[in-house]
C-alpha positions, 0 to 999 in steps of 0.5 A: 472561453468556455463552461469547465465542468470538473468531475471529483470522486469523493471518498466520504467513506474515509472522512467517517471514520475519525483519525485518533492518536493512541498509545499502543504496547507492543504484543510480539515481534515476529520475525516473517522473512529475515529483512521482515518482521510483523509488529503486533500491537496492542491497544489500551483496554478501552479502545478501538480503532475503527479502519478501512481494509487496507488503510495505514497507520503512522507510528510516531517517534520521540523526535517528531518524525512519523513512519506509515505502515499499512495494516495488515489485519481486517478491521473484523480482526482488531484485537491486535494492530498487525505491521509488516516492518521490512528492515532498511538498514540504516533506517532511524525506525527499522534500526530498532524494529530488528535491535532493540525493540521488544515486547511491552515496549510503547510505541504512540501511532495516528490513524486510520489514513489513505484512500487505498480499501476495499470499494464493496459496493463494486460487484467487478471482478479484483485484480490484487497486485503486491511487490514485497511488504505491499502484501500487507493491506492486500492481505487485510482487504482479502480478509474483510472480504471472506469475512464479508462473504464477498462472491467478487473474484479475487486474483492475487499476485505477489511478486518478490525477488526470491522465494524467501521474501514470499514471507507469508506463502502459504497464507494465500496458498490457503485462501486459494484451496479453500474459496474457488472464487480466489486465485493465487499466483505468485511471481519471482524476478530473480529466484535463487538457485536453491529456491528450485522455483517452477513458478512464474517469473519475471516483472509480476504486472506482466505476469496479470497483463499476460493472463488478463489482456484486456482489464476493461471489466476489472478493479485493480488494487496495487501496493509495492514500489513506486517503479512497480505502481508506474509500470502497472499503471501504465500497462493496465491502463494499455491494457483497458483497465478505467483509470478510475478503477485503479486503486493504488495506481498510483495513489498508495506506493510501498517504500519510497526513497527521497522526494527526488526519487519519487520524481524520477520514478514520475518522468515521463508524466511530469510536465514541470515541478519546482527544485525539491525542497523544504517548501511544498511544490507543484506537480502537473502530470498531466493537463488535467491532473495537479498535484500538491507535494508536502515534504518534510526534511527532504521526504515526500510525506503528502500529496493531494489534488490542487483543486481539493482544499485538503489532501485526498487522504494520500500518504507518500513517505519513506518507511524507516 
């Protein structure tokens, strides 16, 4: 037998910040894309909700279910809560995102939650990774920072399938004309015909381990699918990038399907889980690294490290 040292990085920046449910009245409902929409909330006169850049909120539905979204907007701009809803179709909550939900209608949420927001005491240059609607806590971390007149460069890819679904485009687009220290570059991986698209294209992670071999002196930030996360972990830890560094990787995913389907996405780290259930299971990814999965009806809903005696602030979970 030997000493065992165990290193923890702890995040008391999170745990600062109080978790408040509130009431909230929907302002507008803006259609970006046709599969998405920005849900704009508006809270009671008296309240504020104090949050990181990049953290999410649960929205709260009459049968006790909960949907997570990431917030979209900076903390500094907090007179209305901004969601990007992609529709599901079939989706408990999306369904009535794009039927019959209107303005003045009162949806109830948790929040601030997750680990995923701007480390500002690094001075390391950014990569700013975004698959789909993951632009949304890319978009709110890249606000705080010109609000904080942050000097760190920032280098944003956003892969999507075709143009269209580059909903907010011009946003970044402008960001990069108007701050030499940020560079855009946007990624499709199956463009249509009519996009006339001249850009890049292909896996959007590649197109970053193209410009950048070696990420030994980067912070990578990274939201969108679980296939995208892993691929980019993966290759960005190849390509040099400290595991510490990647933030997102894989700690925050954009839209998940089933807890089974998180599994698979995990195959090639997993060294055992139990059958997926209504009970909590165990997944070791490595030697050193265990897990605690919390599902509810089937869904992934949280995870955390085993040695911590709660969760890491880390929310898997299908956004319906």
């Amino acid at each position: 037998l030997s000493d065992l040292n165990i290193e923890c990085r702890q995040l008391g920046a999170v745990t600062d910040i109080p978790v408040k449910t509130l009431p909230s009245r929907i302002e507008k409902l803006e259609r970006l894309a046709p599969d998405v929409i920005e849900l704009q909330l508006r809270l009671p006169a008296n309240e504020r909700l104090q949050f990181w850049a990049g953290q999410y909120i649960d929205i709260l539905l009459k049968d006790g279910k909960k949907r997570s979204f990431s917030l979209a907007n900076a903390p500094h701009d907090d007179a209305l809560l901004q969601l990007h809803i992609r529709h599901v179709p079939g989706g408990v909550f999306t369904d009535q995102v794009f039927s019959t939900m209107k303005a003045r209608d009162i949806l109830r949420f948790n929040g601030p939650h997750g680990s995923f927001y701007l480390r500002e005491e690094s001075t390391k240059p950014m990569i700013l990774l975004a698959g789909g609607t993951g632009f949304a806590p890319i978009k709110a971390i890249v606000e705080h920072a010109l609000a904080e007149n942050c000097q760190r460069p920032m280098h944003i890819y956003w892969g999507a399938k075709a143009r269209i679904d580059l909903y907010q485009h011009a946003l970044p687009e402008k960001w990069a004309a108007e701050h030499a220290g940020i560079h855009y570059v946007p990624v499709l991986s199956e463009p249509a015909p009519d996009d006339a698209w001249a850009g890049r294209t292909g896996l959007v992670h590649q197109a970053v381990t193209a410009d950048f071999p070696n990420l030994a002196d980067f912070e990578v930030y990274a939201c969108g699918s679980p296939g995208m996360i892993e691929a980019a972990r993966r290759d960005f830890i190849a390509a040099g990038l400290p595991e510490a560094e990647a933030t997102g990787l894989p700690l925050l995913f954009g839209p998940l399907g089933t807890a089974q389907d998180v599994l698979k996405h995990y195959s090639e780290f997993v060294g055992s889980f139990a059958t997926v259930g209504e009970k909590p299971v165990q997944l070791t990814l490595s030697p050193r690294l265990a897990w605690q999965l919390k599902l509810q009806n089937g869904m992934l809903v949280d995870i955390g490290r085993e040695q911590q005696k709660a969760p890491v602030g880390v929310r898997l979970q299908r956004f319906l």
